[in-house]
KEDREN-297611 format. One record per residue: residue number from 1; chain; x negated, y, z negated of N, C-alpha, C in turn. Coordinates in steps of 0.05 Angstrom, whole numbers, plus 5000, padded with zeros to 4 digits. Atoms other than C-alpha are relative to their C-alpha. Layout:
# KEDREN-297611
@n=NUM | chain=A | neast=X | nnorth=Y | nup=Z | caeast=X | canorth=Y | caup=Z | ceast=X | cnorth=Y | cup=Z
...
# end
This chain:
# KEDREN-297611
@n=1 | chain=A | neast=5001 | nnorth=5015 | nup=5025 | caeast=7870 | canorth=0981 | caup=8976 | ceast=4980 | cnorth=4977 | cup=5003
@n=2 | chain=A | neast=5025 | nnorth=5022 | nup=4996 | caeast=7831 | canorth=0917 | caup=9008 | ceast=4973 | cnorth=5019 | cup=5004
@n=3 | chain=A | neast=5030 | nnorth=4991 | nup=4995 | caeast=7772 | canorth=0967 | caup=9023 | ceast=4985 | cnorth=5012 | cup=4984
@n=4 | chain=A | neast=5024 | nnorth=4989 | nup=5031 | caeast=7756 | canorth=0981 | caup=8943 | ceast=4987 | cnorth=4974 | cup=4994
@n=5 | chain=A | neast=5014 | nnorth=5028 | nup=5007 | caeast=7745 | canorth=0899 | caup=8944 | ceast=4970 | cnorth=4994 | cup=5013
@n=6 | chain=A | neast=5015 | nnorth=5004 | nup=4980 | caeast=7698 | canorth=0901 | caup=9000 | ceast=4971 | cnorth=4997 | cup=4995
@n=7 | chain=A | neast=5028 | nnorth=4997 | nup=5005 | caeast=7620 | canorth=0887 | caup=8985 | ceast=4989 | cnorth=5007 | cup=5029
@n=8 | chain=A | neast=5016 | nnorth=4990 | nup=4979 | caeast=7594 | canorth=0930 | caup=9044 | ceast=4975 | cnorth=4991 | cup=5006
@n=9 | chain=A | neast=5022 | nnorth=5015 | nup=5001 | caeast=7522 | canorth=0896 | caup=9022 | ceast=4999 | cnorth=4979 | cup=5028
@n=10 | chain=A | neast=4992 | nnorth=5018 | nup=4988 | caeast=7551 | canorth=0834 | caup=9052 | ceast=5005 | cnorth=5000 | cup=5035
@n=11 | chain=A | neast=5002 | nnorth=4999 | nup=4974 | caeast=7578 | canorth=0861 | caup=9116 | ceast=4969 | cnorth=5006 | cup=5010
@n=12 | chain=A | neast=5033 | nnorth=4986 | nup=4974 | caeast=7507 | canorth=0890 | caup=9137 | ceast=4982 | cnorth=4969 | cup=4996
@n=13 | chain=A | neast=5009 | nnorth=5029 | nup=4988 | caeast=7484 | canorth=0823 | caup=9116 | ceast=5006 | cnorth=4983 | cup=5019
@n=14 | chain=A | neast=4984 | nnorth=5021 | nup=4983 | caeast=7525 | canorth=0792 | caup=9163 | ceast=4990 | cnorth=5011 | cup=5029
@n=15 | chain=A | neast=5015 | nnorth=4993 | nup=4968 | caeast=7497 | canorth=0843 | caup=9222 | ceast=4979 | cnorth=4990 | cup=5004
@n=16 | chain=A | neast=5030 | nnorth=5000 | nup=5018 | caeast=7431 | canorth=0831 | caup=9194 | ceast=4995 | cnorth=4966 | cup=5015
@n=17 | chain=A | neast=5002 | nnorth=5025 | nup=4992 | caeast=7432 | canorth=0754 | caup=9209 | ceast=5012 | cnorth=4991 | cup=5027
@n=18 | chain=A | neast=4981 | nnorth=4993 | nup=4977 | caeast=7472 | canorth=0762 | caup=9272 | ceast=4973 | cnorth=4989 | cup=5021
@n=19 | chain=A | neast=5034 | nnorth=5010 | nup=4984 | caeast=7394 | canorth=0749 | caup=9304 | ceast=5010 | cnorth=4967 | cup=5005
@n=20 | chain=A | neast=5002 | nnorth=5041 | nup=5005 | caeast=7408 | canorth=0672 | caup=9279 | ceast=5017 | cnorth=4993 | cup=5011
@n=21 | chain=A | neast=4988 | nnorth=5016 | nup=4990 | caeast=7460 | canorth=0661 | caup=9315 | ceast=4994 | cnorth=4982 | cup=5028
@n=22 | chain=A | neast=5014 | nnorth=5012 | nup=4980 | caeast=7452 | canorth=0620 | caup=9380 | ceast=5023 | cnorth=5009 | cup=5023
@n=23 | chain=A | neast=4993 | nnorth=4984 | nup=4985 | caeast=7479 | canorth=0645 | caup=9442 | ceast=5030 | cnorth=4994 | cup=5003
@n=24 | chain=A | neast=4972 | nnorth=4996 | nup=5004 | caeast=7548 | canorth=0618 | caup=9440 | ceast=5012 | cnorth=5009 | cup=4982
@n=25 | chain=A | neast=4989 | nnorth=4988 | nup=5036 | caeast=7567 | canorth=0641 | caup=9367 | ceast=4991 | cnorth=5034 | cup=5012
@n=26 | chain=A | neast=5009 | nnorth=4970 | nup=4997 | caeast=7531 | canorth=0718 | caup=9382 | ceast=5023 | cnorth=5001 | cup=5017
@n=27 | chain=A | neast=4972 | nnorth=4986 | nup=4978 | caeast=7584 | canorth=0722 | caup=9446 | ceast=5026 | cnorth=4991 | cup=4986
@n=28 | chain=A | neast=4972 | nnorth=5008 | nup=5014 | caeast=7643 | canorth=0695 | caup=9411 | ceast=5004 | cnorth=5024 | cup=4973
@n=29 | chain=A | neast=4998 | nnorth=4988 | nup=5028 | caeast=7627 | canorth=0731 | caup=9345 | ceast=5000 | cnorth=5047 | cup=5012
@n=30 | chain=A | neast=4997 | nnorth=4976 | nup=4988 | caeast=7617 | canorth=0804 | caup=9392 | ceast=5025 | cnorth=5007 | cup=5015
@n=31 | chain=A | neast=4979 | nnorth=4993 | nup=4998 | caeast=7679 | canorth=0794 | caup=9421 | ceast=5020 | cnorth=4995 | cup=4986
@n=32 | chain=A | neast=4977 | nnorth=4992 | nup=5029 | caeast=7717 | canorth=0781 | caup=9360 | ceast=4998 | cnorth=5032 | cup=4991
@n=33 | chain=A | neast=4999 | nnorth=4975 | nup=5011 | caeast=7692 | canorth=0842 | caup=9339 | ceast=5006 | cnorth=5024 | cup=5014
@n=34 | chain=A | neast=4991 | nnorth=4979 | nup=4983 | caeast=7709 | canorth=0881 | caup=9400 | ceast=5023 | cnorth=5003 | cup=4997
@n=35 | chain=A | neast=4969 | nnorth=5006 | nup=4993 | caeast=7782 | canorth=0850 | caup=9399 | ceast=5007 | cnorth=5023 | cup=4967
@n=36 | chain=A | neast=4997 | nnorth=4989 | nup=5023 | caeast=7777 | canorth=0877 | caup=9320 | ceast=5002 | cnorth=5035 | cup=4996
@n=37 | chain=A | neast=5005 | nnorth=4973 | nup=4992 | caeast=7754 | canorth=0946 | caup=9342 | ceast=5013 | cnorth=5013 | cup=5020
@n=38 | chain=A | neast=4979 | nnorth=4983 | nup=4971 | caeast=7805 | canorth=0961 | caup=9400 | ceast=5032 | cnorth=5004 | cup=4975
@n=39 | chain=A | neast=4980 | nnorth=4996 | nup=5026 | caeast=7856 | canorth=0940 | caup=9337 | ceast=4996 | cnorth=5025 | cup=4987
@n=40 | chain=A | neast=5007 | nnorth=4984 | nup=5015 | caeast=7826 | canorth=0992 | caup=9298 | ceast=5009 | cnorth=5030 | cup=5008
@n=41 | chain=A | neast=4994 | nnorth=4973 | nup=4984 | caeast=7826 | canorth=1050 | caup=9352 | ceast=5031 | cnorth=5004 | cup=5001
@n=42 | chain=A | neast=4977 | nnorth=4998 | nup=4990 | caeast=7894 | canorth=1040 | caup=9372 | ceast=5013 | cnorth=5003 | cup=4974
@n=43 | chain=A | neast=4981 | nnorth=4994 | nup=5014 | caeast=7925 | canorth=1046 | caup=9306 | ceast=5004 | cnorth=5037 | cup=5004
@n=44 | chain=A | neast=4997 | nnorth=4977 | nup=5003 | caeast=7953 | canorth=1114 | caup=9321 | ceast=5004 | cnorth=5020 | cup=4972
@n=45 | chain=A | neast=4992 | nnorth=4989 | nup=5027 | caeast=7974 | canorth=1131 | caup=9246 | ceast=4966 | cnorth=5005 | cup=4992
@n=46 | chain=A | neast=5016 | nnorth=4994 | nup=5019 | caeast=7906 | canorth=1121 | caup=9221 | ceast=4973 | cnorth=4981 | cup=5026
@n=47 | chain=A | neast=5031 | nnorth=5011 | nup=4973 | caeast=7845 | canorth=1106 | caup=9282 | ceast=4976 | cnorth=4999 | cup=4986
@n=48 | chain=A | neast=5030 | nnorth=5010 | nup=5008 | caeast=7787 | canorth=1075 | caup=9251 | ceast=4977 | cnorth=4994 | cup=5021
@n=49 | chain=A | neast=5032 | nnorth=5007 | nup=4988 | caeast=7711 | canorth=1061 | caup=9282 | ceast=4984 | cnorth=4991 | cup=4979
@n=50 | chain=A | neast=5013 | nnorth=5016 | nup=5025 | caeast=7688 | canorth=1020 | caup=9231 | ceast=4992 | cnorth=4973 | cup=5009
@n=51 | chain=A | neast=5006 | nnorth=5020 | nup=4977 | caeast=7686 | canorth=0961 | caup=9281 | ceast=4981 | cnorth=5008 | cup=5022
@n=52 | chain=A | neast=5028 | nnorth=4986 | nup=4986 | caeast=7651 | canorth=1001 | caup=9334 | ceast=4978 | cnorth=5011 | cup=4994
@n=53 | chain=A | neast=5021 | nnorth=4998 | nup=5018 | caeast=7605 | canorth=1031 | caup=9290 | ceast=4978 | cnorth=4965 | cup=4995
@n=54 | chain=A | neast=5014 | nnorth=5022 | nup=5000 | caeast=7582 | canorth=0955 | caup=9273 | ceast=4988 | cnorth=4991 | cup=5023
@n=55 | chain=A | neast=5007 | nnorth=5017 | nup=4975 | caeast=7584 | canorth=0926 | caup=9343 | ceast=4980 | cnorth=5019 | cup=5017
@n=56 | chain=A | neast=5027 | nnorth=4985 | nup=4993 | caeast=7531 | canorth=0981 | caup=9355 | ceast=4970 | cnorth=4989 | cup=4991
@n=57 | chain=A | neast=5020 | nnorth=5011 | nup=5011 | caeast=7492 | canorth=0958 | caup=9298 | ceast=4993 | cnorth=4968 | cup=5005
@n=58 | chain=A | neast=5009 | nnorth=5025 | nup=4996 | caeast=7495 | canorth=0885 | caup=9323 | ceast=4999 | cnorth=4989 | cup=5026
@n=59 | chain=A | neast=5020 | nnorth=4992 | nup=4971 | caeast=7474 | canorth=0912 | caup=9394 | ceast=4969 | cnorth=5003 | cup=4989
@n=60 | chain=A | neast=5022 | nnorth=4990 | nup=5007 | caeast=7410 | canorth=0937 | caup=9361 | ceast=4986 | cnorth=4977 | cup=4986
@n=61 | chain=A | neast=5006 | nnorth=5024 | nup=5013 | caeast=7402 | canorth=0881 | caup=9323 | ceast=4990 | cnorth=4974 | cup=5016
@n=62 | chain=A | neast=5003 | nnorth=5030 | nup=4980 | caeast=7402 | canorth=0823 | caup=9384 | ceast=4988 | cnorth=5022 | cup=5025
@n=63 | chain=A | neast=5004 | nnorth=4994 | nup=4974 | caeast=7371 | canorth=0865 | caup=9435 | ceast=4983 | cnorth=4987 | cup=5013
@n=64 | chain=A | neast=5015 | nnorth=5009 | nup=4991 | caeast=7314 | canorth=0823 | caup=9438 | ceast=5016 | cnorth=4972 | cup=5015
@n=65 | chain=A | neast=4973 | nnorth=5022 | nup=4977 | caeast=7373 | canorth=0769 | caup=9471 | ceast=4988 | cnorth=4991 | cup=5031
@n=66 | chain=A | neast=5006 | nnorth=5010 | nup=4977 | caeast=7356 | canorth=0739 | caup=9533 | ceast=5025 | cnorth=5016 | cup=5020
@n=67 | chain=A | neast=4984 | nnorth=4987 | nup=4987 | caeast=7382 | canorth=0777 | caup=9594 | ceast=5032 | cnorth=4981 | cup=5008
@n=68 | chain=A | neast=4985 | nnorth=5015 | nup=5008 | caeast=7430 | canorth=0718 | caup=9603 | ceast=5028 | cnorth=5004 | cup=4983
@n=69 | chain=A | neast=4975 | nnorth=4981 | nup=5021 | caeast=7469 | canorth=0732 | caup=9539 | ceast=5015 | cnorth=5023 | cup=5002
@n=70 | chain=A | neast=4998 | nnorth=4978 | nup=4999 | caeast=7474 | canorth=0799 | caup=9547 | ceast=5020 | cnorth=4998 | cup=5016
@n=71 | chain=A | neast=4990 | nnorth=4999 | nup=4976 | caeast=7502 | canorth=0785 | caup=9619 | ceast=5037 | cnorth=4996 | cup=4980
@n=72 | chain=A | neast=4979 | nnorth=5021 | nup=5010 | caeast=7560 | canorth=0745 | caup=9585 | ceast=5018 | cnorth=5019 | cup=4977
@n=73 | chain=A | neast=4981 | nnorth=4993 | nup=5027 | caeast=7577 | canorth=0787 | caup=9522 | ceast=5001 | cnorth=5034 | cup=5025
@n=74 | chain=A | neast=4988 | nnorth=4970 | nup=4986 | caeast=7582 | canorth=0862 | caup=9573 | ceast=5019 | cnorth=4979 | cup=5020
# end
């Protein structure tokens, strides 16, 4: 029911800008989204990838990241 409200636009804007963040916000905001995406899997009734799916796209998105970062958010 919340996912007929949803402006999907918005989320990809939100991967989309994910560049701008600065290296503490990118690792905090990747492992929110991991913690979001283990939630997802584990629902056994109904297992979503709708979180992992993203946290792909906002791998692809920051790759130009300093090895540093990287180190920190794997």
């Amino acid at each position: 029911m919340i996912v007929q409200h949803i402006d999907f636009t918005k989320i990809d804007l939100i991967i989309q800008k994910s560049v701008d963040l600065d290296a503490e916000a990118i690792i905090d905001f990747i492992t929110n989204l991991c913690q979001v995406s283990r939630e997802e899997l584990n629902d056994i009734e109904n297992p979503r990838k709708f979180s992992l799916q993203r946290i792909v796209e906002v791998a692809d998105f920051n790759m130009g990241r300093i090895r540093f970062v990287w180190q920190k958010i794997w």
